[in-house]
C-alpha positions, 0 to 999 in steps of 0.5 A: 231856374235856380239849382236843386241840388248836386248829385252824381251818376253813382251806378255808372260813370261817377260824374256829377250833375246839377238838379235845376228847379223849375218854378213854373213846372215843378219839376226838376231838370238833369243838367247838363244832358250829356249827348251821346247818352247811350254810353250812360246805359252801357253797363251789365249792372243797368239792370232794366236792359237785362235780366241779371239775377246774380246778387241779392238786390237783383234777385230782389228786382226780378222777383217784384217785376215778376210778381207786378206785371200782373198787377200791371195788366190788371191795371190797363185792362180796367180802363179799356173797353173793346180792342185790345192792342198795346203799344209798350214804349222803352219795354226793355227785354219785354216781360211786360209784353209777354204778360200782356200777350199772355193775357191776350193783348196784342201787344208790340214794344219800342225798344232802342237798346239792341241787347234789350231788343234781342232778350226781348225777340228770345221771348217771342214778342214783337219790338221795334227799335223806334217809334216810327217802325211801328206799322199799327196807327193806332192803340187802345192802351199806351205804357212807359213804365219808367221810361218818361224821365229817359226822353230828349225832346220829351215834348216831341216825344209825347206829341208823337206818342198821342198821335198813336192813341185810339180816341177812347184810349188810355196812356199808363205812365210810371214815374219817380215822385221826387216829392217823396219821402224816400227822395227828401231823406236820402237827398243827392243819394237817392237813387231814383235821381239816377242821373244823366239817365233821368233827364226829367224828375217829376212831381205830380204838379208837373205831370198835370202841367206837362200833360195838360199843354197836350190836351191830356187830363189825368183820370187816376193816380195810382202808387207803385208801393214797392219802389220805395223800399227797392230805391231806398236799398240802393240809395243806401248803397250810394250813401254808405257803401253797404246795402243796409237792408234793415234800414233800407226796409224801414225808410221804404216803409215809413216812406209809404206810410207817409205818402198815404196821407200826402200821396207823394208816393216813392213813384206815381202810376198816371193813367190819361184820357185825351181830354 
């Protein structure tokens, strides 16, 4: 592995990290990786293990995960025929379950964070706080909507997150694409790095790689269109101190423009089969 670039953990605790690349895989590793990283995610302004809406990049992050869990159910419902169980992994405070289950999905999240757990049961859904909990065998649909680039032992994790599919089921994964645009431009800025959170960054090379060693194939690649202006607001925060809304729009949107020829979206959505 040779080093990628130097970063840091500019939301939280400041302090730097190396971004290695590994040829083989195409894809970029966090290093190191910190144990203990539960103190990494400690803050009121880690906006997934909450639900702030008090400043104006909040508000804007509420109002697009509002109008995207739709799209989302959509999405899954497309691709599964029949039973309609779903098993959210990292499901945070849980609006991905409420829709689903509001769409009539039988629908339960595995959640490690006790505050995200407990914002999650208010809403009356079902979450475990490990995978092992679960009393379900098998589900017809699986989701890590941003949640794949979180995992240690991400191997194991996976391996573990296959032996609960339905043979006929689908996995449903959103990942950050540091191949985009948006990435290149902002370098050790770009906020999607979100290091030591992100262990792993991928590129849709390793997606197919990773997936492949477990017998998974990718049926469909699909882009998340506005990740790229959200990432670009705050990688323009970390770079100059000021949220540059106009610029942040404009980077976002020419990111999408050029990813519509290359496919290297701000962030990928991969839908799986066992193969």
């Amino acid at each position: 592995m040779k080093l990628y670039l130097k970063t840091k953990d500019y939301s939280i605790s400041q302090e730097e990290f190396h971004l290695m690349y590994d040829v083989d895989m195409d894809m970029l590793i966090t290093k190191p990786q910190p144990e203990g990283l539960e103190r990494y995610y400690q803050s009121e302004t880690y906006i997934s293990h909450t639900d702030a809406n008090n400043t104006l990049i909040e508000k804007l992050y509420q109002a697009v995960k509002k109008y995207s869990l739709g799209k989302k159910v959509k999405l899954i419902d497309r691709y599964v025929k029949g039973e309609r169980t779903l098993l959210d992994f990292g499901s945070g405070t849980g609006d991905f379950l409420v829709a689903a289950k509001n769409c009539n999905w039988s629908a339960i999240g595995v959640e490690p964070n006790s505050k995200a757990r407990k914002l999650s049961k208010a809403k009356g859904v079902k979450v475990q706080p490990e995978i092992n909990k679960l009393q379900t065998d098998k589900f017809n649909a699986i989701t890590l909507w941003h949640v794949l680039e979180h995992l240690p032992e991400l191997e194991e994790q996976i391996a573990q997150l296959i032996s609960k599919m339905d043979n006929n089921g689908i996995l449903v994964i959103a990942v950050p694409n540091f191949r985009s645009y948006d990435a290149k431009y902002y370098g050790q800025f770009w906020a999607a790095y979100d290091v030591p959170r992100h262990l792993w960054h991928f590129s849709r090379n390793a997606m197919k790689k990773l997936f492949s060693r477990h017998k998974m194939k990718i049926i469909k690649i699909r882009p998340m269109f506005f990740d790229a202006f959200y990432v670009a607001m705050l990688s323009e925060k970390y770079k100059t101190g000021k949220t540059n809304f106009t610029k942040a729009f404009f980077i976002g949107l020419w990111s999408n423009i050029k990813a519509m020829g290359s496919g290297e979206y701000s962030s990928l959505v991969y839908i799986l089969q066992k193969a």
